[in-house]
Every structure is written in structure tokens, then in C-alpha cells.
N, C-alpha and C positions, 0 to 999 in steps of 0.2 A: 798385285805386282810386288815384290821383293825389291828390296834395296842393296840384294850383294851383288857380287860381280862373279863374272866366271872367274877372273885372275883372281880370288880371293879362292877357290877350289884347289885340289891338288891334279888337275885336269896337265897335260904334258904342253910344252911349249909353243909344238906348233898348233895343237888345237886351240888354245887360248890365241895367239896370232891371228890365226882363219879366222877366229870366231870375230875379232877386232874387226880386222875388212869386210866379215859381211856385216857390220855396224850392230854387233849383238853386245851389249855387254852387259848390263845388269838380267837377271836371270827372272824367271818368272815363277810364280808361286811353284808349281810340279815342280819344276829345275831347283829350285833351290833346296825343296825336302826332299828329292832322288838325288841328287847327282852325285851328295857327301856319303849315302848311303851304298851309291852304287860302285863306287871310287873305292870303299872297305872290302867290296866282295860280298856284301850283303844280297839277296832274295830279296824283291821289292814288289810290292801291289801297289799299283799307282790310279788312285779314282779321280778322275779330271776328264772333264767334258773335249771336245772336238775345238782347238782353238787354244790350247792351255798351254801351249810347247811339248808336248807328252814326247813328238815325236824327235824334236832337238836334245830333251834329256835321254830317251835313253840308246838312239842316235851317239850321244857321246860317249858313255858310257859301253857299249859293243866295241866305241873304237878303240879305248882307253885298254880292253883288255885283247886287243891285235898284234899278231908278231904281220909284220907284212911281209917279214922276207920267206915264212913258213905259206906256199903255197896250197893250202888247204881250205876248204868251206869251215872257218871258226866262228861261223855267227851265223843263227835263224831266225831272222824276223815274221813270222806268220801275221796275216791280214785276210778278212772276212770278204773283202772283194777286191777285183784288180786294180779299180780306181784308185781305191787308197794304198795299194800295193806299190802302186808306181810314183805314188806323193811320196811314199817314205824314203824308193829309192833315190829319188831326185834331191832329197833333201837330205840323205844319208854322202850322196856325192859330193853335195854344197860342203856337208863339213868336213871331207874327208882333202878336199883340195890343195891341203900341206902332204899330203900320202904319198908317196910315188908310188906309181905303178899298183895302185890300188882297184880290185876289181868286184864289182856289186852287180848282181845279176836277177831280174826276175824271172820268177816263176809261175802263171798265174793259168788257171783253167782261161776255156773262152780263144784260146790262142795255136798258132798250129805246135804241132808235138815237133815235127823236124827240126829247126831251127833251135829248139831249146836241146833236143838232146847233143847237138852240134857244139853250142852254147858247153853245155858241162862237159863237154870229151877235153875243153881248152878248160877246165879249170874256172875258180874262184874262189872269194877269200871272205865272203857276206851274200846270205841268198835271201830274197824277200818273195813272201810268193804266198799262194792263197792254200788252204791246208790238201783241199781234194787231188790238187796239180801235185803236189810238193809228197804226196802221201804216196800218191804213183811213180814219182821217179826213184824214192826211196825204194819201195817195192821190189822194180824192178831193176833194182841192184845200180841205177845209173848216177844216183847221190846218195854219197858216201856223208854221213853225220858224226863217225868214228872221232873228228876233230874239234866239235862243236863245245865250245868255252860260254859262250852266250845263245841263252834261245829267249825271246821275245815273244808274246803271245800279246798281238795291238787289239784294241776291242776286244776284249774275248765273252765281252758276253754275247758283240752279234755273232760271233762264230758260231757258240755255243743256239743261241735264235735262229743259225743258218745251219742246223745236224749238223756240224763239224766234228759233234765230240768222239767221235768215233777217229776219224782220222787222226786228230791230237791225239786220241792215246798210242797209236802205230806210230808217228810219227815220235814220239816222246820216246814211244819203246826203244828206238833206232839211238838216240844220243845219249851220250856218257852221264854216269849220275852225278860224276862230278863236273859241275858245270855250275854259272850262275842263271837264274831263271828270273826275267823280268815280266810282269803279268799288268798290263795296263787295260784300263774298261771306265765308261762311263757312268754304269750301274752297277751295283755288288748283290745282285740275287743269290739264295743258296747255292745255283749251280753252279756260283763261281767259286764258292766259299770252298765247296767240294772239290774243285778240278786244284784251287790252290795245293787245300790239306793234301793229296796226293802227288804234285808235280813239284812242290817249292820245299824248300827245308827253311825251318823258323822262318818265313818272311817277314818283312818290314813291311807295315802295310800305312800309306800316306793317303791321306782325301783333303783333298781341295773343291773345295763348296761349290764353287760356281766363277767361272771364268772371268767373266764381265756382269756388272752391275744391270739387275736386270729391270732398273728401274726407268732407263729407256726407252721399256718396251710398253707400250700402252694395249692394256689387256682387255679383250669384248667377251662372254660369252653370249651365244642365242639360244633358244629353244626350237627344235623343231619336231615333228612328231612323225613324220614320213618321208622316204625317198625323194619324192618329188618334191618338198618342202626345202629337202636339205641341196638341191640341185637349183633350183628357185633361190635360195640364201647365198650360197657358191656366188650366182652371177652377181645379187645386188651388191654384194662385197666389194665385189672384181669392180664394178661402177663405180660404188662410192667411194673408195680408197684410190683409185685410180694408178695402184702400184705399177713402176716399169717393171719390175722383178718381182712375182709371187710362187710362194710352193702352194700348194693343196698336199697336204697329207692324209693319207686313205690306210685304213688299215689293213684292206685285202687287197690283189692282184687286180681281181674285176671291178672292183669298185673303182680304182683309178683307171685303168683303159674305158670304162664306162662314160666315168663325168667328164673325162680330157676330151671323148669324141664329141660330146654333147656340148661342151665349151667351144669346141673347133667351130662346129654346126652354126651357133649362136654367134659368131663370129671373132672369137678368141685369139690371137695365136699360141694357142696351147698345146704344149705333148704331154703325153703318158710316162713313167719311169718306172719298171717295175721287171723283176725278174725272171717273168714268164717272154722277155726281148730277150730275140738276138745282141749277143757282147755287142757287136758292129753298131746297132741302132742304137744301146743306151747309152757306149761312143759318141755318137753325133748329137745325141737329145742333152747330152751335158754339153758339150762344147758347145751346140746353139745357144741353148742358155747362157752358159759363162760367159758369150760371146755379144747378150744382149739383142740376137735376133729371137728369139723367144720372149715373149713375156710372163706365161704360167706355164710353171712346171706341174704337174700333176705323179707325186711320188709315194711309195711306200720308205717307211724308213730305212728299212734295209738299201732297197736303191738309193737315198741320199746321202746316205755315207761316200765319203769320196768327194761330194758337190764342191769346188771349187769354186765359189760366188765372195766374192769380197761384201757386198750389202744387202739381204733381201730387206724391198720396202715391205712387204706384208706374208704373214705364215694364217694359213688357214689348215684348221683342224677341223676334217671333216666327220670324223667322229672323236670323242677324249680316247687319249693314247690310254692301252690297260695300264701302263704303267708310269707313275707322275716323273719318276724323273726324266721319261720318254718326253712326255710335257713339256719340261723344262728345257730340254735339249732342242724340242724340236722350236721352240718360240725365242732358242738365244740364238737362231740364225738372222736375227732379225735385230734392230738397234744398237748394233754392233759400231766402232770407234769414235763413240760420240754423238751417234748421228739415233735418230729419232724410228724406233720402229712399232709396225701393227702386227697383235697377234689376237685373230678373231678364233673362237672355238664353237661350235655346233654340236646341243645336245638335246638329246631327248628323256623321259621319263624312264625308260628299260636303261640308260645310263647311269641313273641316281648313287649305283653303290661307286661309280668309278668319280663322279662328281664328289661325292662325301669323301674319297681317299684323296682327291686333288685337292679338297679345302685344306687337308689337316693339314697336306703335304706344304701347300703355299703358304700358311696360317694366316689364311684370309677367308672372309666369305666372297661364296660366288652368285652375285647377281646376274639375273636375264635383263639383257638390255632391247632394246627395239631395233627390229631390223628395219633398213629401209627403207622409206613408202616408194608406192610405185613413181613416182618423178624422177628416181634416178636411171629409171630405163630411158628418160633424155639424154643421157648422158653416152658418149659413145664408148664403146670399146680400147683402151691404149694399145697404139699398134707399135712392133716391134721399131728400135729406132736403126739396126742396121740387121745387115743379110749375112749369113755364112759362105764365104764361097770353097769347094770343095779341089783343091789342086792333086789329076794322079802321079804325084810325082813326090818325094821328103828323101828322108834321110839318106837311103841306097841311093838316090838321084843325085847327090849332092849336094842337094838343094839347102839353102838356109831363111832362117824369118828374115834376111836384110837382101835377099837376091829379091824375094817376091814384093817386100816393102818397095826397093830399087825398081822393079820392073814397071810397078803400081805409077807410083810418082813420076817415071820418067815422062808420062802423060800430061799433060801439063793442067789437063781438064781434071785431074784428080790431086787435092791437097793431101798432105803426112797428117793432118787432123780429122780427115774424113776416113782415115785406118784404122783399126783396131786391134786386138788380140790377133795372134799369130801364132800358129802353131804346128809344128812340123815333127810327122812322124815317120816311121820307116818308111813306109809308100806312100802315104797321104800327106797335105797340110791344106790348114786351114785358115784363112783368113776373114776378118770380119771386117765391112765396107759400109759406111752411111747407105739406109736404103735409099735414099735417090740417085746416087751413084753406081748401084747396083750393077745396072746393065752397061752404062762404060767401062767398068770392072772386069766385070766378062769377059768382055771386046778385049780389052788392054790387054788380059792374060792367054787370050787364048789366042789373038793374031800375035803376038810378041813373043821372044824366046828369052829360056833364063839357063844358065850354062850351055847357051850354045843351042840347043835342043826349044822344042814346041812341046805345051803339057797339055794333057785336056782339063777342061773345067768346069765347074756347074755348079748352080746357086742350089744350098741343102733348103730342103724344104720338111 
């Protein structure tokens, strides 16, 4: 963390204001090496892990070079998935809140085409959107880039790990050369090195180590030599640690839909995350999570991008990531604001050469430790501590988080402490409720009316 302030930037008046009221003021390491940079007109590479403020720097920075009264698309923020599509635009509107009449629009595959094309016939003046979506509206002539002052490329190395590169060079083809190009990634492999040399002029390239102090994290490895071994080690983990919140990360598609059913089976409450689901499902497997009615996620890292979790107790690596700072990324989800976290990792011998790059990388040796004796199969299962309930009714509804919170409590059998996250989207919201209250939940929502109207409702499973 940095000791300057944004008012110490030459950032405009009411940005610095905004940024006051959302109680932001000293800036965080990324913020503090971009934001002077990007305030010059400078081309920036910004290397900072998920958590660093990557996306409040350069968030200000797109806004800093805005006319708003010039109704045009002057800013492209490109994102690897729609999760994190839709964190940035939320967070791009938080600071934009001094703006009048300021309008940020996504763009994301996964979603119907109508309504978006509807969306650009009205116009916008910042579009964040995932490149393949964003690639096709360009295409076919329905967004216009001819205005584009800032283009953002967030993660770009998952882009580039999700085939995008193909798109970003169409999409790139389409915007002016004169423009600033801000390039943020967690990793800096050649391909990024390469996508830079061609899209950026002289960049300014900043790396910030490592977020948070990773000495929170109390680190295991095991050895295991076969499937069934490493499915076997999974559970005793899940036992011993007895995390509310854990990931498993897997490094292919069927390996996590594999061991999640097999955890389910065993009697887990665990889901799958991985990009072979329907948008809809990995929708819901995140907000259950988030939401604390899950207890293990079972993810590839691509799908956890985006995860909105404020604490995981424990990160399990079910094979070592190819790449160490994948490693390092995926185990600082975990000991995060102080608080104490686990990151167990599972190898075997055919791993040795990815083991030898993780030592250098950590400059530590890596010892095998003992996996649990069988006694911890005593131990039962942690079960989720609340339910997701599913409302068909959000934003077209007029529905708000304080109508269904209101509807909730007017019960008097149900406490404002026995509520959780709230979430409300176009047609859907979500609520999370103590499982034992579960089922007067139900009841409450679905014989009760909220604007006047009856919604349906059902507990996600």
C-alpha cells in the first residue's frame, strides 16, 4: 500500500470528490505507479494480481480522458469473461457518480443479441464487454470505434489463454491509432510481450509483486501418484480443514465436473465451474457461493476469474498450475485482510519439472507433508450455513434488495440477521437466507406480494 492520496494526483475535481465519499483516499500500489502515468497520456502495462485496484486505476484514468457532453463510444474496456465484465462496469459507474448523464454499457457473449443491439441504437460513451461479443457488433457495423480515445485490454493474458487473440487484433484494427492503450495482466508471458510490441507505442510498463502479504497463507504440499489417490486426498482435506468456503482448482474441464460430482456423491455441497456450463448455470454456481450456500467450489482458473468471495478458508490445488504465478494467484484468494488462510497443493512424480519451477519461483524448498490418517473420515462433512432463494422477478419488475429484504422481515418469524446477500438482476434476484429458515422463506416470498404483484420462487440447488 502507498501513502499518497488521489488529491495529491492531477485527477479533476469531481473525481477526487467521488472518490472522498466512497472513502477511497490513499491509493494502492498499481494506483499510484499508473495513475501519474496515465494522467501524462502515457501507454501503460500494468502487472498486478486480481485485488490490487488495477480496476479503480485505470477506471480513472478512461474517465480523466472523457468529454461527456461528446456523445460517442470514447472508451473500450475488453474482459476475458462476463463476470469480470460486469465488476468493472459496476465499478466504473461507482466512480463515474460526479458525471451527469454518463453512460457505460456491456457487451458480453453468453447473453441475448436483441436487447444489446437495442442498447447501441441509444448510444454510449464507455463499453466493457468480452472481445468475441464486442468483435461481432464491430463487424457488423453496429459499433462504431471511429471515437475510441482509451482502449483497455483487463487480464489480457486470460484473453490471450481464452483464443481471443484473434478478435483483439479485428477489434484493434477497427480503433484509431491515435488513442491511449492501457494493457493490464496478472502474468507477463511472451504472448503478452508480443500483443504489447504491436498495439501500444513506447509503453510504460509497472509490476507490483504481489498484492497482499502472502505470509498468511499457510502452505501444504502432498504427494500423490494416481487419480484415485488425488480424489482420496480432495476429501481428507475438505475434513481436516473443515473450510466454510473452498475452491478446488483443476486444470482441465473434466477433471472438475468429475471430482465436484464425486464430492456431491460423498456428501459435499459442492459445484463444478468451468466453461464447458451454460452462462446461466456458472451465474448461479457463483452467486451460491458468494452467497455462502455452497461450500466447495470446484473451478478452473479461467472460470474463477470474476469469483466475488471476500474470504476463501482453503485453496486446494488439484494438480500444480503450469504456471507459478498461476500458483501464486490462485493461493492469494485465500488469507486475505488479515485473517488466516490454507493452501494445500497435490503432486505427483510426472509433476517434478512443474515442482522444480514453483521452488525457484517461491525460493523456497518444497516438502511433502502427510496426508491425513483415516480418523478424519470421523469427521463430518461442513454443511452449507444458508440457502439461495431464486426470485422470477428484478430489475424490469421494479423490484429492489430493500422490497424483498421488506417482504422477508415483515414476518416476524424471520430476523434482518438471518438475511444475506441480495442480488437483483434484470429478471432474476437472489437472496440468501439461514438454512433453517429456509423453508419459511419460501412461504413468506411466495404467498406475500412485493410492488403490489406475487413472484415465483424456489430454493437454487
Amino acid at each position: 500500500m502507498s501513502h499518497l492520496t488521489f488529491s495529491s494526483t492531477s485527477l479533476s475535481p469531481e473525481l477526487i470528490e467521488n472518490l472522498t465519499s466512497l472513502g477511497y483516499q490513499t491509493m494502492t500500489e498499481i494506483q499510484a505507479m499508473t495513475i501519474p502515468l496515465m494522467l501524462a497520456g502515457n501507454d501503460v502495462i500494468g502487472q498486478a494480481k486480481t485485488g490490487s485496484g488495477k480496476t479503480c486505476a485505470f477506471g480513472l484514468g478512461l474517465l480523466s480522458n472523457l468529454d461527456v457532453k461528446r456523445f460517442r463510444v470514447q472508451s473500450l474496456v475488453l474482459c476475458p469473461t462476463r463476470e469480470l465484465a460486469d465488476q468493472v462496469a459496476v465499478e466504473i459507474r461507482k466512480l463515474a457518480r460526479n458525471i451527469h448523464n454518463i453512460k457505460v454499457l456491456t457487451l458480453c457473449g453468453g447473453q441475448p443479441m436483441g436487447p444489446q443491439i437495442g442498447s447501441l441504437e441509444h448510444g454510449a460513451h464507455i463499453i466493457v464487454g468480452t472481445p468475441g461479443r464486442v468483435e461481432e457488433h464491430v463487424r457488423k457495423g453496429r459499433l462504431s470505434l471511429e471515437d475510441i480515445n482509451t482502449l483497455v485490454l483487463d487480464e489480457a493474458d486470460r484473453m490471450l489463454d481464452m483464443g481471443f487473440e484473434e478478435a483483439l487484433e479485428t477489434i484493434v484494427g477497427f480503433c484509431p491509432a491515435q488513442r491511449q492503450t492501457l494493457l493490464f495482466s496478472a502474468t507477463y508471458p511472451a504472448k503478452i510481450e508480443q500483443l504489447a510490441a504491436h498495439l501500444m507505442q513506447s509503453p510504460q510498463r509497472v509490476t507490483v509483486e504481489s498484492t497482499h502479504d502472502s505470509s498468511s497463507i499457510s502452505q501444504y504440499f502432498y504427494e500423490v501418484e494416481d487419480e484415485a489417490q488425488r480424489i482420496d486426498a480432495v476429501k481428507r482435506l475438505l475434513l481436516q480443514f473443515q473450510g466454510e468456503s473452498a475452491v478446488v482448482f483443476c486444470n482441465t474441464k473434466a477433471q472438475c465436473q468429475q471430482l465436484s460430482d464425486m464430492l456431491t456423491a460423498y456428501g459435499f455441497d459442492s459445484a463444478a465451474l468451468h466453461g464447458d456450463l451454460e452462462q446461466r448455470d456458472r451465474d448461479r454456481t457463483m452467486i451460491r457461493f458468494a452467497n455462502k450456500s455452497l461450500t466447495v467450489l470446484v473451478a478452473t482458473d479461467v472460470a474463477a476469474r470474476g469469483l466475488d468471495v471476500d474470504n476463501l478458508d482453503l485453496v486446494i490445488n488439484y494438480h500444480i498450475a503450469h504456471d507459478p504465478e498461476v500458483h501464486v494467484h490462485r493461493i492469494g484468494r485465500t488469507g486475505r485482510a488479515g485473517k488466516n488462510g490454507v493452501a494445500c497443493s497435490l503432486m505427483s512424480h510426472k509433476e517434478a519439472h512443474k515442482v522444480i519451477k514453483l521452488q525457484e519461483y517461491l525460493q523456497q524448498e518444497i516438502l511433502a507433508s502427510d496426508l491425513p490418517d483415516d480418523s478424519v473420515f470421523s469427521k463430518k462433512a461442513v454443511k452449507a450455513k444458508m440457502v439461495t432463494l431464486q426470485i422470477d422477478g428484478g430489475k424490469k419488475s421494479k423490484l429492489r434488495p430493500g422490497d424483498i429484504l421488506g417482504a422477508l422481515t415483515a414476518n416476524p418469524a424471520i430476523k434482518g440477521a438471518q438475511i444475506g446477500k441480495i442480488k437483483v438482476q434484470a429478471t432474476a434476484s437472489f437472496v440468501a437466507v439461514d438454512a433453517n429458515i429456509a423453508k419459511v422463506a419460501l412461504r413468506t416470498i411466495a404467498d406475500g406480494k412485493m410492488k403490489g404483484r406475487n413472484f415465483r420462487v424456489r430454493q437454487l440447488n
